[in-house]
VOGU-3710 file (C-alpha; in Angstrom, 3 decimals, decimal comma):
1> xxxxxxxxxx> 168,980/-4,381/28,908  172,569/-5,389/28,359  172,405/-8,547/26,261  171,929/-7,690/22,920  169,996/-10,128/20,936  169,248/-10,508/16,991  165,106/-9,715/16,053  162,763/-10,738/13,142  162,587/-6,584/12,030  159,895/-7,910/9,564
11> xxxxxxxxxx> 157,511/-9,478/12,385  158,494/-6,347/14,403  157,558/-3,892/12,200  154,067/-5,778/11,076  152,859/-5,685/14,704  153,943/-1,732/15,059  151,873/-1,156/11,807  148,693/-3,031/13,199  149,345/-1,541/16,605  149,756/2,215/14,876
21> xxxxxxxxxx> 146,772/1,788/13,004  144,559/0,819/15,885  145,698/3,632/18,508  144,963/6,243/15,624  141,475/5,187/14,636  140,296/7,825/17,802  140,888/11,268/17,535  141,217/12,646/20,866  144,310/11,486/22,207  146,214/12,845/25,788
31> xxxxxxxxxx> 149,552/12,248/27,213  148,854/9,461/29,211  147,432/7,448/25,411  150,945/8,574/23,970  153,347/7,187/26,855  150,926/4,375/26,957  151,427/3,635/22,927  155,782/3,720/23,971  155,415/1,749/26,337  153,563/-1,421/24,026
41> xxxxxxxxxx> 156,223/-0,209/21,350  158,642/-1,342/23,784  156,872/-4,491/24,871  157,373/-5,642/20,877  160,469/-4,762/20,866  161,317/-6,985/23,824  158,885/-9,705/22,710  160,328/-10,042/19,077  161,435/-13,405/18,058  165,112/-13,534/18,404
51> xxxxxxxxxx> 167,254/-14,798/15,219  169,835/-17,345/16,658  173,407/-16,114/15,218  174,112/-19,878/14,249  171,444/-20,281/11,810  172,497/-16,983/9,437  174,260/-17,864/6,902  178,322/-17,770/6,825  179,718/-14,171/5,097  182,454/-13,843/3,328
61> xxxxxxxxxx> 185,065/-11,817/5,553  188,488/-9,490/4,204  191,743/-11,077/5,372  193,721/-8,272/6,037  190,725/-6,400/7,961  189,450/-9,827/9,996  192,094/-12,726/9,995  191,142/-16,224/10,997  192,083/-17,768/14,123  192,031/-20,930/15,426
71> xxxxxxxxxx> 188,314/-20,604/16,935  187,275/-20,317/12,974  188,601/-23,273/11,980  186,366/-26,898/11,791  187,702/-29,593/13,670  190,637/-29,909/11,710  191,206/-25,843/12,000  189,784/-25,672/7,961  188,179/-22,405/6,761  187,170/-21,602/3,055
81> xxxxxxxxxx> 188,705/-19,314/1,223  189,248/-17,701/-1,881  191,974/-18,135/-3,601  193,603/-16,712/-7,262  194,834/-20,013/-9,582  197,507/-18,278/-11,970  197,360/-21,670/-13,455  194,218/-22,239/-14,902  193,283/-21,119/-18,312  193,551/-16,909/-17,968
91> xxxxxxxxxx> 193,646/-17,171/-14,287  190,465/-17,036/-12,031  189,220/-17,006/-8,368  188,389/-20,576/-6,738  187,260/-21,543/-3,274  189,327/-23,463/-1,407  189,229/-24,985/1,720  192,553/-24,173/3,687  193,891/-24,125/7,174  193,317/-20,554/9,191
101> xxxxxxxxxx> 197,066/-20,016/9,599  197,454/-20,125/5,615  194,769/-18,087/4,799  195,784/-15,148/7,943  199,283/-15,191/7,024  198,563/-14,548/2,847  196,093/-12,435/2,631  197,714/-11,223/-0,793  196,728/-14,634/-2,359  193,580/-15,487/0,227
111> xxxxxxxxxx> 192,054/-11,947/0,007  188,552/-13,557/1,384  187,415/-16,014/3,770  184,259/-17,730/5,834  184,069/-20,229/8,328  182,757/-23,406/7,163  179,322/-24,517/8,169  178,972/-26,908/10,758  178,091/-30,414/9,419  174,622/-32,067/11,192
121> xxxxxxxxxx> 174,898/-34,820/13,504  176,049/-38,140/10,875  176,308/-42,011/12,034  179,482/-43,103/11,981  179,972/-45,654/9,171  180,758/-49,038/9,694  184,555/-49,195/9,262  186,125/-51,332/6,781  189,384/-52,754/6,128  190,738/-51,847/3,119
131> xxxx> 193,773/-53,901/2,481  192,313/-56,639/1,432  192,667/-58,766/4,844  189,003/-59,093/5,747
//
């Protein structure tokens, strides 16, 4: 019992509800029906779907309590952040897509951060020339 492992709670707790509702339709019930009923509880439990981590959705995360590092970063070591523009009208908060390093060493100006979803599995394109020598 030492890997811990995301659950659907929602399937769990449908099949406890069924399975409480059928143990309690007798009224005469004895130690051996009670250890017996903790026992299947814990046979859900272990036979809940697991969640893979990969397919919940990116959070946002706080800078200065969780800095990037290098293993958050895309290919290219990218993350998305969020970011004040000073500039813009009044001011407001953008996303922006930055390198880790950036956003870890300002969290004053990159408060928040997520790692950026991995992209499916693309063709490569054909390549073309652009300078005009094909």
């Amino acid at each position: 019992m030492d890997e811990v492992r995301l659950i659907d709670g929602n399937a769990l707790e449908q099949e406890m509800r069924e399975f409480a509702a059928q143990i309690f339709v007798g009224c005469h019930r004895t130690t051996t029906d009670s250890e017996e009923a903790v026992h299947a509880c814990a046979d859900m439990v272990s036979e809940a779907p697991t969640i893979d981590p990969e397919s919940l959705p990116p959070y946002w995360r706080k800078t200065a309590e969780d800095p990037p590092t290098r293993e958050d970063g895309n290919e290219i070591g990218s993350i998305l952040c969020a970011g004040y523009h000073c500039n813009i009208r009044d001011g407001m908060w953008l996303e922006n897509i930055m390198p880790w390093h950036v956003v870890r060493d300002n969290p004053g100006t990159f408060p928040l951060w997520m790692p950026l979803p991995k992209l499916p599995d693309l063709p490569v394109p054909e390549r073309r020339c652009m300078m005009g020598n094909d």
